[in-house]
C-alpha positions as CSV (number, residue, x, y, z in Angstrom):
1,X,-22.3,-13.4,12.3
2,X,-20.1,-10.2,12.0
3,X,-16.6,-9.6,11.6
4,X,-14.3,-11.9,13.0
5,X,-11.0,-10.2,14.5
6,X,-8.0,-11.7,12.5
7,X,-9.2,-12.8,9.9
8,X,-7.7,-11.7,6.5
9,X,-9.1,-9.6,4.5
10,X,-10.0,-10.7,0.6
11,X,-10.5,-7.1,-1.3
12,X,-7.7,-4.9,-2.5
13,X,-5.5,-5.3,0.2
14,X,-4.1,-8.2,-2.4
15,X,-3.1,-6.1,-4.7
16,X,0.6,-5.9,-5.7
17,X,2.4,-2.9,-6.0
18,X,3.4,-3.9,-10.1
19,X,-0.7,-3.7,-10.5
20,X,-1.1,-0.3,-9.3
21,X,1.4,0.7,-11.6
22,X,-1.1,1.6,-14.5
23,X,-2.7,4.2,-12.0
24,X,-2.0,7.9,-11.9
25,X,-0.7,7.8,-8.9
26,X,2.9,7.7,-9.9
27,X,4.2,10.1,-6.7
28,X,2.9,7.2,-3.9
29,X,4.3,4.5,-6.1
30,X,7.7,6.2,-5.9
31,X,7.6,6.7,-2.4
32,X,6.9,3.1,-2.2
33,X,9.7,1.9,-4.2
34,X,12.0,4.1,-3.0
35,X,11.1,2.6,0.4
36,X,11.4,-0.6,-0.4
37,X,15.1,0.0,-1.7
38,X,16.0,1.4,1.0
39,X,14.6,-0.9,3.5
40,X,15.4,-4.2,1.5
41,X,12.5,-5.5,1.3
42,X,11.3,-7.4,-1.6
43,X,8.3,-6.3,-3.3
44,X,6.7,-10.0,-3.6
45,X,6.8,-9.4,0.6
46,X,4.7,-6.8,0.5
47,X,0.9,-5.6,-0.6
48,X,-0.5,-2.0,-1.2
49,X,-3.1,-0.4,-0.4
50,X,-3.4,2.7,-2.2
51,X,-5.6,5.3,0.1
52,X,-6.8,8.9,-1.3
53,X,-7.0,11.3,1.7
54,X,-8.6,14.8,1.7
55,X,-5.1,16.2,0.7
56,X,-2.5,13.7,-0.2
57,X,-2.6,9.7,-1.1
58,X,-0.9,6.9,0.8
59,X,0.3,4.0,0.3
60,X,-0.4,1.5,2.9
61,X,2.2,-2.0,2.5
62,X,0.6,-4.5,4.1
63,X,2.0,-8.3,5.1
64,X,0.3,-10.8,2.8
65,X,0.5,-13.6,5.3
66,X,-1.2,-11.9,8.4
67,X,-2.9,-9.2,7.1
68,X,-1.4,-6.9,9.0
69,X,-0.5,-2.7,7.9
70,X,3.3,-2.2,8.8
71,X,3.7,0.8,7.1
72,X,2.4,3.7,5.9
73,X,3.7,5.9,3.2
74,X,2.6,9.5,2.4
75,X,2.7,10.4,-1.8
76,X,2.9,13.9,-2.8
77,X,0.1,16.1,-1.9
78,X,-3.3,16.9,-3.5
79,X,-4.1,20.2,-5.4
80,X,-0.4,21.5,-5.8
């Protein structure tokens, strides 16, 4: 009974980045990809989680394997 520490987590934190595409959010996704060039990492390596905070959205890239948030990516800010 409860939540079990390590286990992986089935909701959107299996989302690609290619499926967020369709979403307004274009500013994050940019972040993201410009992120991902520079880092060189592949995008098949990698889920997103997109997050809305009070003033800006983030983009957190998760490893698909563990689970596991890596990094964190801030889009452009909300209400400019």
């Amino acid at each position: 009974m409860g939540f079990e520490l390590r286990t992986p987590l089935d909701y959107p934190l299996q989302d690609t980045i290619a499926s967020h595409a369709v979403t307004k959010e274009q500013a994050a996704l940019k972040a993201v990809d410009e992120w991902l060039a520079s880092s060189g990492t592949k995008e098949d390596d990698v889920r997103c989680l997109l997050l809305r905070t009070r003033f800006a959205w983030v983009a957190v890239l998760v490893d698909p394997k563990t689970a596991q948030p890596f990094k964190m990516i801030l889009g452009e800010k909300i209400g400019e």
